[in-house]
C-alpha positions in Angstrom: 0.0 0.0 0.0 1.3 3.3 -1.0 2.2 6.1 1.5 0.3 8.7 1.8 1.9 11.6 2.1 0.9 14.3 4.8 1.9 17.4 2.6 0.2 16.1 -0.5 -3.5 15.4 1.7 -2.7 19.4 3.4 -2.4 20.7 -0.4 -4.8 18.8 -1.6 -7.3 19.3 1.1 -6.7 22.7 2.2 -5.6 23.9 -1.3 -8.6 22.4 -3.1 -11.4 23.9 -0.7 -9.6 27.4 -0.9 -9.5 26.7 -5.1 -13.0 25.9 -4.6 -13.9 29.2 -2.5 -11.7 31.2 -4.4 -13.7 30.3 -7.9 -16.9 31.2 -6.1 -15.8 34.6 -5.0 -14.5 35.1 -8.5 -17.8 33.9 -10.3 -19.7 36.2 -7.7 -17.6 39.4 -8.4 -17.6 38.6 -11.6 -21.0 38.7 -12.1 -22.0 41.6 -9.8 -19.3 43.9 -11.9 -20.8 43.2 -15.3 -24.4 43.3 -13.7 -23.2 46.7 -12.6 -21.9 48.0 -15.5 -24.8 46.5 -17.6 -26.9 48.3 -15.5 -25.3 51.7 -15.7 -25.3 51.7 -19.4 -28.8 50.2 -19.7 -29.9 53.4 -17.3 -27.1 55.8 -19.2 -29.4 54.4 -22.7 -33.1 54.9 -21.0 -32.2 58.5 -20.0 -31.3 59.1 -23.5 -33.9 57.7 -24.9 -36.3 60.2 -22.1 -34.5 63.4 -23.3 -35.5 62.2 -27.2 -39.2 61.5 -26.1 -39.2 64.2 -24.3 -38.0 67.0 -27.4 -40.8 65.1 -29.7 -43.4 65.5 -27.4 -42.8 68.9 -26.8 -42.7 69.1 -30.7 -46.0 66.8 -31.1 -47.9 69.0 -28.3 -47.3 72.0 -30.8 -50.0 72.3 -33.9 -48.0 74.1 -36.1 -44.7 72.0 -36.0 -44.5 69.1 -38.7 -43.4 66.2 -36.5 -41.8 64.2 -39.2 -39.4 66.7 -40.2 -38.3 67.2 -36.6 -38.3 63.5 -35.6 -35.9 63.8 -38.7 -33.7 66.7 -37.3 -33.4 65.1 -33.7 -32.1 61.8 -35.7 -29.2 64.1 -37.9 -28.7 66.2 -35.1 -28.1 63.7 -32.6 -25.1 64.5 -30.3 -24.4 61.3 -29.2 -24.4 59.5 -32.4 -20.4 58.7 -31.5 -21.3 56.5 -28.9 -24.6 54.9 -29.8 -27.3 55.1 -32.5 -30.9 56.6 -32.5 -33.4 54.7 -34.6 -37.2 55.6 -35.6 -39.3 52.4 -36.2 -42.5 52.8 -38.7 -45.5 51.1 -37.6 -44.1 47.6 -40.0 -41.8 47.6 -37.6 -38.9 48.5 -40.0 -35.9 51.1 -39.5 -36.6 53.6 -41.5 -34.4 56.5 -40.1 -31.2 56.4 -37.8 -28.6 59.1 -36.5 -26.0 57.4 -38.8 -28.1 57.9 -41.9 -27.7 54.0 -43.0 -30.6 52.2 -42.7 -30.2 48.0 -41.8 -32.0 45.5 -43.4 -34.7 43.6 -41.5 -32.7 42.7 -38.3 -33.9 40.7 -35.3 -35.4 43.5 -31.9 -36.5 41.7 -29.3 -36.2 45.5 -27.5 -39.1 46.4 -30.1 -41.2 43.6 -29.5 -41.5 43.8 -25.5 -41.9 47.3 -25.9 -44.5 47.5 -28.3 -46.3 44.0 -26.6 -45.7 44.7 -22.4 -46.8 46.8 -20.1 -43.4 48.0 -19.7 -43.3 52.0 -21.5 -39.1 50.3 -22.0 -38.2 47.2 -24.0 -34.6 46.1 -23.6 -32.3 43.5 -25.0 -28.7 42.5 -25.6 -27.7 40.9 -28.6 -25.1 40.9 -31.9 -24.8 42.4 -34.9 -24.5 41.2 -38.3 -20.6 41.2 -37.5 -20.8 39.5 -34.1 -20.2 42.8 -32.2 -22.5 42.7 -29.1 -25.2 45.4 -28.4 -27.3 46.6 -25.9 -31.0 48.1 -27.0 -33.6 50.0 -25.6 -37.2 50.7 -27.2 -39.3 53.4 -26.7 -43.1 53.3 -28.2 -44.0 57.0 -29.5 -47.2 55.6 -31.0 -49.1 58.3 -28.5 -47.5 61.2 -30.5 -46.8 59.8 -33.9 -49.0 58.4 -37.1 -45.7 57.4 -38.6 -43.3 56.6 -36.8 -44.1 53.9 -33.7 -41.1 54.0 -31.8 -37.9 55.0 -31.3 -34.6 53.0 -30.3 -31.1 53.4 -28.9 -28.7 51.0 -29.9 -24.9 51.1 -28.5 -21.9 48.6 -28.5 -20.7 46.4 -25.3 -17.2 46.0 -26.6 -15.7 48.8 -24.4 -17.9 47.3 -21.7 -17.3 43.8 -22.1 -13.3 44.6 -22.8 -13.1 46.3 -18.8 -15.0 43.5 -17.8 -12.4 41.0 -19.1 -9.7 43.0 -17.8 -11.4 43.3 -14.4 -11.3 39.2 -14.9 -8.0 38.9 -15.5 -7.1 41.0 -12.7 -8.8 39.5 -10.2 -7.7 35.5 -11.8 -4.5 37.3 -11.3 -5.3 38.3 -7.7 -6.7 34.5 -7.0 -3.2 33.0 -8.7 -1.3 35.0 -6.7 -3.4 34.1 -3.5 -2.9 30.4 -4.4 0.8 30.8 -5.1 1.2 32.7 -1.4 -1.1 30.1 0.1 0.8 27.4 -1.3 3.9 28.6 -0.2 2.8 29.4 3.2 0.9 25.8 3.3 4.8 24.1 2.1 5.9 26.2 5.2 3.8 25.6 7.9 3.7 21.8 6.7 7.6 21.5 6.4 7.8 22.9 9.8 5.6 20.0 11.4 7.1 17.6 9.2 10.6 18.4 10.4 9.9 17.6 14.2 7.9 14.7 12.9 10.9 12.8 11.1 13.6 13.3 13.8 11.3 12.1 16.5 10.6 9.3 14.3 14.1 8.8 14.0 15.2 9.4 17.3 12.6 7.0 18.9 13.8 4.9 16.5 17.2 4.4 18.3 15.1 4.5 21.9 13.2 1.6 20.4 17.1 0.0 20.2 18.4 0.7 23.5 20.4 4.3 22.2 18.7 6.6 24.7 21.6 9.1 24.0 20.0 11.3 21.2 17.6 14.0 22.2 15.1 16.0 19.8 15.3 19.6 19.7 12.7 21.7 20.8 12.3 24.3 18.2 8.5 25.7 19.3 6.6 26.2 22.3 3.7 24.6 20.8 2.1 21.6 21.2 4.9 19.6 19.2 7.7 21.5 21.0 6.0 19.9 23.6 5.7 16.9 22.1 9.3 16.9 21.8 10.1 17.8 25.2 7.4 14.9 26.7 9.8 12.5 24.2 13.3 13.8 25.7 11.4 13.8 29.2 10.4 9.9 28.7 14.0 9.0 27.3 15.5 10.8 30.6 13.1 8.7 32.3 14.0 5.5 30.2 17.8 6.1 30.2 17.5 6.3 33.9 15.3 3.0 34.7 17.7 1.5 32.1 20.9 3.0 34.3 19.1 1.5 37.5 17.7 -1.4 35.7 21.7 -2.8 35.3 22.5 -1.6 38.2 20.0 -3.3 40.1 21.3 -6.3 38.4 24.7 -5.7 39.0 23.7 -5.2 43.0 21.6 -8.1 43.3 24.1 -10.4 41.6 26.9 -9.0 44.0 24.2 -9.7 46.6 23.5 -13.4 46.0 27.3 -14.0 44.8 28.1 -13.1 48.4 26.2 -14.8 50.5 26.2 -18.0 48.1 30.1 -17.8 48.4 29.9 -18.0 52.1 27.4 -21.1 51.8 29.8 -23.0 49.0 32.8 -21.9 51.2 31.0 -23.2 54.8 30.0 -26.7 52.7 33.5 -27.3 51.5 35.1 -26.5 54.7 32.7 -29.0 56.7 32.8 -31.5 54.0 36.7 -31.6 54.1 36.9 -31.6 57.9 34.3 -34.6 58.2 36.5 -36.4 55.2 39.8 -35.4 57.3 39.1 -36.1 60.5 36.9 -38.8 61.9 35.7 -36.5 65.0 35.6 -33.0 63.2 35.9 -29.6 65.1 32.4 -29.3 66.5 32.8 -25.6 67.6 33.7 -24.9 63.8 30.9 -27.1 62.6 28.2 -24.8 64.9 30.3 -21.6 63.6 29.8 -23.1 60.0 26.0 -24.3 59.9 25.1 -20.7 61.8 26.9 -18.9 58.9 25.2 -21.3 56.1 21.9 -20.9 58.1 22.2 -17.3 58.0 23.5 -16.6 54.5 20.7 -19.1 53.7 17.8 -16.9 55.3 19.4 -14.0 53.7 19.3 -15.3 50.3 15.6 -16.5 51.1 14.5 -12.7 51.7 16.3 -11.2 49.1 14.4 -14.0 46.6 10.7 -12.7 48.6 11.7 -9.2 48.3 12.5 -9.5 44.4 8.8 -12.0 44.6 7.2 -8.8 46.1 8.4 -6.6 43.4 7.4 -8.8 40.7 3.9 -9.1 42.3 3.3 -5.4 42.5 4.6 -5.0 39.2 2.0 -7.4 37.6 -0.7 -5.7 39.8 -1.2 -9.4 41.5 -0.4 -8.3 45.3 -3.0 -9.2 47.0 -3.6 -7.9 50.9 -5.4 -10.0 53.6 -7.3 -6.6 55.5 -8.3 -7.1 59.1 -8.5 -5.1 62.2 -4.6 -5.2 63.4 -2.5 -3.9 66.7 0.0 -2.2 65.2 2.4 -2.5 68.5 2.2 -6.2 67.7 4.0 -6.2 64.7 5.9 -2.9 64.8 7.2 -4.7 68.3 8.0 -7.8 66.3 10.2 -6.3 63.8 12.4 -4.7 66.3 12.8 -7.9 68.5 14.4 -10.0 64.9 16.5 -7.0 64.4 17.9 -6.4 68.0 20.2 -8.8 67.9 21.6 -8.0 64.5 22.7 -4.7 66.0 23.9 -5.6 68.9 26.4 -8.0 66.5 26.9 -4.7 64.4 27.6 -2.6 67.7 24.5 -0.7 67.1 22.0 0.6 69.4 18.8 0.4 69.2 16.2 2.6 71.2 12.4 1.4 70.6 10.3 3.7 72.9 6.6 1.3 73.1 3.7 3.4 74.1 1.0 1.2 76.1 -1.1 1.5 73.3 -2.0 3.0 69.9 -5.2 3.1 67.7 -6.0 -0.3 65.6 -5.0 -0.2 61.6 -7.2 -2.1 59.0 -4.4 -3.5 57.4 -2.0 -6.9 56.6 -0.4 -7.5 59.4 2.3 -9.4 57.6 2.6 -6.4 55.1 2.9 -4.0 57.9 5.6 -6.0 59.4 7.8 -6.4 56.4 7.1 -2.6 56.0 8.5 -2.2 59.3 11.8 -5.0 58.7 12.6 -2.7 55.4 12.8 0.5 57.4 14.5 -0.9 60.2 17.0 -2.7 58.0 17.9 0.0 56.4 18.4 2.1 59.2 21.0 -0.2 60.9 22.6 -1.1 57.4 23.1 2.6 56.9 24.1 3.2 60.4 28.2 3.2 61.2 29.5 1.0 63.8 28.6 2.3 67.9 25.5 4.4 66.0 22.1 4.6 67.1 19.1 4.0 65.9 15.6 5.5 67.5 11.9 3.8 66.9 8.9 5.8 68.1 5.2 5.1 67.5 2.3 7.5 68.5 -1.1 8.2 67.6 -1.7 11.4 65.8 -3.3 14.7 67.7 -6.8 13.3 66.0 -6.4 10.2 66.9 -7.4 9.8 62.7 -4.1 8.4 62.3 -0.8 6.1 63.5 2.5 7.8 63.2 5.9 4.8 63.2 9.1 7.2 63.0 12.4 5.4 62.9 15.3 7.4 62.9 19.3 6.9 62.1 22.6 8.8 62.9 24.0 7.2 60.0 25.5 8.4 56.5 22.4 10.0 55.2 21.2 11.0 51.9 22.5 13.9 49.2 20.1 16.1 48.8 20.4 15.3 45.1 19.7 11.5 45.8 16.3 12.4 47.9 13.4 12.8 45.2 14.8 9.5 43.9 15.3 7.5 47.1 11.6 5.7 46.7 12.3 4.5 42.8 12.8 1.4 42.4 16.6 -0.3 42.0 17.9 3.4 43.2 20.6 3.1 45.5 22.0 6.1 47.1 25.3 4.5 48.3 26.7 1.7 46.7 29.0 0.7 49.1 26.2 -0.5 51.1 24.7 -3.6 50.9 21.2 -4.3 49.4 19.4 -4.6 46.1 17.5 -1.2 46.0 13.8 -2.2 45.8 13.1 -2.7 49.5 12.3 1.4 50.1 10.9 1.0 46.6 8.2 -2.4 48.0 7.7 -0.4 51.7 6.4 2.7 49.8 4.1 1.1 47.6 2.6 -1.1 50.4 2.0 1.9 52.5 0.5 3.2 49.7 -1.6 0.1 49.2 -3.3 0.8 53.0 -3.9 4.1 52.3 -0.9 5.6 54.3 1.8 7.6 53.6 6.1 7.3 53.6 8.0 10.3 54.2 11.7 10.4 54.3 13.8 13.3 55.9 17.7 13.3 55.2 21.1 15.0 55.4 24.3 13.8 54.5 26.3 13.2 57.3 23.7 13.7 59.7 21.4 10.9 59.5 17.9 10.1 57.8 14.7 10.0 59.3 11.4 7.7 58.1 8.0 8.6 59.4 5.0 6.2 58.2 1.5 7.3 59.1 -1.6 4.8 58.4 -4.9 6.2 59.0 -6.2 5.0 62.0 -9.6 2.7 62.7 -12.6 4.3 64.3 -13.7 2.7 67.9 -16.5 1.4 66.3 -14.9 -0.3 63.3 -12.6 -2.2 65.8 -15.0 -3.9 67.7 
């Protein structure tokens, strides 16, 4: 199937409905100016032909005067004979006498006819000669004044007419050409200017389509396909970055499984050659070794449900088991697996437990990983003999729960902040972790209706404050 070409439908289109106005203008005008100027000479004729009818009556109304002889003198004396001709019709309807003095054969007067047959005093009519020169008529019955003679007739030529009338033709075809041509022009313009845009970001998203995110359009306009442009280099920023973080993320969670998966393989030959070695092996090492394969092992197994989680909520298949909760319950859980992780890590841990806080419709088991994220992350980005600070409160409402755990640790760049909740983002890399567990805490705060905020400064420490909006008495019970 052939392309079809955007300039050639705009021409076509626009060009052919402006051809098609453009004619209709000119067909109006057209008319209306030789209307106008058929009109003036058809009036400029009729009051000739008045001033004639008017000398013979005045001659008829007078005894004495022979009206033949001065129906005669008017014809030779005629003063416009230059531009038209005065005729006197007998009652046969023949020319007998004219202001030129030649006398036609029978010709063809339609003037004469309506005139001498209508109830109009005028008879008009346009017509040729003999020669094909066009003429305009106009009859005037005398019959009230006159035995002989029944009418009289000015005849004058539409060439000088009909020759303005072309030339007003041709002047405004010109004017219409001319208006095309500009049009066109402007219509090539305008097109080529939207066309332009159109083919790099066709060729730029082209490469984007390939992986090459390192081409941007430029924005020439601040209309809407300069803004089309920028919404393109905006999405490529976008894609160039989830690509950055994408390998990255890969890159991070590889190191992260190589690591602990090196300490299992490690731990598994080392027992396997001490029980091969000795017949009574070491058992303080073997307790040292299965601790450190039991750990690496869990680690492994939450790194694998954090990346599950992630692929879940990416699918839209994360389903949430809501009930009535106690918040303490769980928050109070999360601190207790983590307690002795710092203590190992010579961090300490503050947990300040109010005797009670509103209940949360939530997942309890979503709350709680909520809770092991933060607190991970806040003793993972803590430095050794730091301190890390859990409070929980109910808001001055008592519409809401407020969880705030708090580091002294490395902190955030200011720069890093916005980003801190995307997923695979990792502020520091020399840190362990995959990047997705702020990313899977966010969104499942999200999913119960709360909010995550995040407060940081490097060097200082960062602060996480989650709020979940809080059950009403009557809902709990």
């Amino acid at each position: 199937m052939a392309k079809k070409s955007i300039t050639r439908r705009w021409i076509t289109n626009n060009l052919g409905v402006i051809v098609l106005i453009l004619l209709v203008i000119e067909l109006a005008v057209i008319y209306a100016v030789q209307s106008f100027f058929y009109n003036s000479a058809r009036q400029y004729l009729v009051t000739k032909i008045n001033a004639v009818n008017g000398v013979l009556t005045r001659y008829a109304s007078d005894s004495g005067t022979n009206l033949s002889a001065e129906i005669r003198n008017t014809l030779e004396s005629f003063s416009d004979k230059d531009k038209m001709e005065l005729m006197a019709i007998d009652y046969d309807g023949r020319i007998v006498l004219t202001s030129s003095g030649f006398t036609p054969d029978a010709v063809s007067m339609p003037d004469y006819d309506k005139a001498m047959r209508s109830g109009d005093p005028y008879g008009f009519s346009t017509g040729h000669t003999l020669n094909g020169e066009r003429i305009m008529a106009v009859c005037y019955p005398i019959t009230d004044i006159s035995e002989e003679y029944s009418a009289i007739r000015v005849v004058t030529s539409l060439e000088t007419i009909d020759n303005t009338v072309a030339g007003f033709v041709l002047a405004v075809t010109l004017v219409a050409i001319a208006v095309l041509l500009l049009l066109g022009v402007s219509d090539l313009y305008f097109v080529s200017s939207i066309l332009r845009p159109i083919r790099q970001i066709n060729e730029t998203t082209g490469k984007f389509a390939q992986g090459d995110f390192k081409d941007r359009i430029p924005q020439e306009s601040e209309d809407e396909i300069g803004e089309l442009c920028a919404g393109i280099n905006h999405m490529a920023d976008e894609l160039s970055s989830a690509e950055a973080m994408k390998n990255e993320f890969i890159s991070s969670v590889s190191h992260e499984l190589r690591t602990p998966l090196t300490a299992i393989k490690g731990w598994a030959d080392t027992l396997r050659d001490m029980s091969a070695e000795t017949a009574a092996p070491d058992p303080v090492m073997m307790q040292k070794g299965l601790r450190i394969i039991v750990s690496e092992t869990e680690r492994l197994s939450d790194m694998v449900e954090e990346l599950l989680d992630f692929s879940r909520m990416q699918s839209g298949h994360f389903p949430l088991q809501m009930a009535p909760m106690d918040i303490l319950a769980e928050l109070g859980d999360a601190v207790l697996i983590y307690m002795e992780r710092a203590k190992q890590d010579h961090i300490r841990v503050i947990y300040e437990e109010p005797e009670m806080l509103p209940f949360v419709n939530g997942d309890k088991n979503r709350i709680r990983q909520v809770f092991i994220n933060i607190i991970d992350n806040a003793i993972k980005y803590s430095d050794e003999d730091g301190l890390v600070e859990i409070t929980a409160e109910a808001a001055e409402d008592g519409k809401a729960v407020r969880i705030t755990v708090r580091d002294h640790g490395c902190g955030i760049k200011k720069s890093d902040l916005p980003k801190i909740k995307t997923k695979f983002y990792k502020p520091n890399h020399t840190r362990r972790g995959s990047g997705i567990g702020l990313a899977v805490a966010d969104e499942l705060v999200q999913l119960h209706q709360g909010t995550l905020d995040i407060e940081s400064e490097e060097g200082v420490g960062t602060t996480v404050t989650v709020t979940l909006p809080a059950m009403e008495r009557e809902a709990k019970t």
